[in-house]
N, C-alpha and C positions, 0 to 999 in steps of 0.2 A: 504494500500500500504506500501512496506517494506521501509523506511528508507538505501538505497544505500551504504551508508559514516559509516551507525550505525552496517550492516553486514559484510563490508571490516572489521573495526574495530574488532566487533568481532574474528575476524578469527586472525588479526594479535595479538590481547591480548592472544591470544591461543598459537600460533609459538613463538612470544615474550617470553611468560614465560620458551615453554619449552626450545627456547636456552639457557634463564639462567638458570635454571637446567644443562642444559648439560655444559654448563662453569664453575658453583660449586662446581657439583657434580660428574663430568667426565674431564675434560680440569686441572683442579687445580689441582687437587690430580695428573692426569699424568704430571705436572709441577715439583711437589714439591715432590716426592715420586717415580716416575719412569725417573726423569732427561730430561721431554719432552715438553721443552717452546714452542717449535712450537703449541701446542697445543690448549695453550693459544692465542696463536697467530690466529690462525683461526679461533674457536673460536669467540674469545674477538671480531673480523673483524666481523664475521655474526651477534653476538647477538648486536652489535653497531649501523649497520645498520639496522636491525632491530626496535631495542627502537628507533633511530630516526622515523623511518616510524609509529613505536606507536604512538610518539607522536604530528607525523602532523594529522594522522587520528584520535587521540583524539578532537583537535580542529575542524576538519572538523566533526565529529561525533555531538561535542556540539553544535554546530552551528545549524544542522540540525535539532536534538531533542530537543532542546532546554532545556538541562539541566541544573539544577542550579547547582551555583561556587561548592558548597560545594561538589555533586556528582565528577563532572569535577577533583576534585580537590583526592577523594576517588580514583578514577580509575588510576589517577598519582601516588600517595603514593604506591597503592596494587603492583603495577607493580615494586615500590622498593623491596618487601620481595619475599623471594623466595616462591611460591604457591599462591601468593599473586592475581594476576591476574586471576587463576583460580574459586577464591573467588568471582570475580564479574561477570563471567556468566551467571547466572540466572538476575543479574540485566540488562547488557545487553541485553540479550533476550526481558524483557519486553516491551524494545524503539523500537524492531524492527518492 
C-alpha cells in the first residue's frame, strides 16, 4: 500500500524545486536586468508558499515512513540548492 503523505510529498518536492528554478533562473534576472521587480514579487509569493507546504508534508511524510533524522534532515538541505530536490526522487520513490 502507497504511503499517502510520502506521494503528496513527492509531487510537491517536484513543483517546489521547479519554482525555485523559475525564481533564479527567470524572476531574478527579469528583476535585475530587465527592471521587473514584480517578478520577483510573484514569484518569490508562489515559491514561499510552496516551501512552506514542502515543508509541512516533509514532517507528515517522516512521520509516516518513518524515516531517520539524518534522511529527514537530506530532503530539507536538497531543497536549499537549486536541482537539489530533484536529486532525491529516486529516494523518494523507494518509501512509497
Amino acid at each position: 500500500m502507497k504511503n499517502e503523505n510520502v506521494v503528496k510529498f513527492g509531487h510537491i518536492n517536484s513543483i517546489e524545486g521547479y519554482s525555485y528554478l523559475a525564481l533564479v533562473f527567470i524572476a531574478m534576472p527579469m528583476k535585475y536586468f530587465l527592471d521587473i521587480p514584480l517578478a520577483v514579487k510573484i514569484v518569490g509569493m508562489i515559491h514561499g508558499v510552496l516551501f512552506i507546504l514542502f515543508c509541512l508534508l516533509l514532517v507528515k511524510a517522516w512521520q509516516e515512513a518513518k524515516w531517520s533524522f539524518k534522511e529527514n534532515i537530506l530532503f530539507f538541505i536538497a531543497s536549499l540548492v537549486p536541482f537539489g530536490t530533484f536529486f532525491t526522487k529516486a529516494k523518494i520513490k523507494t518509501y512509497e
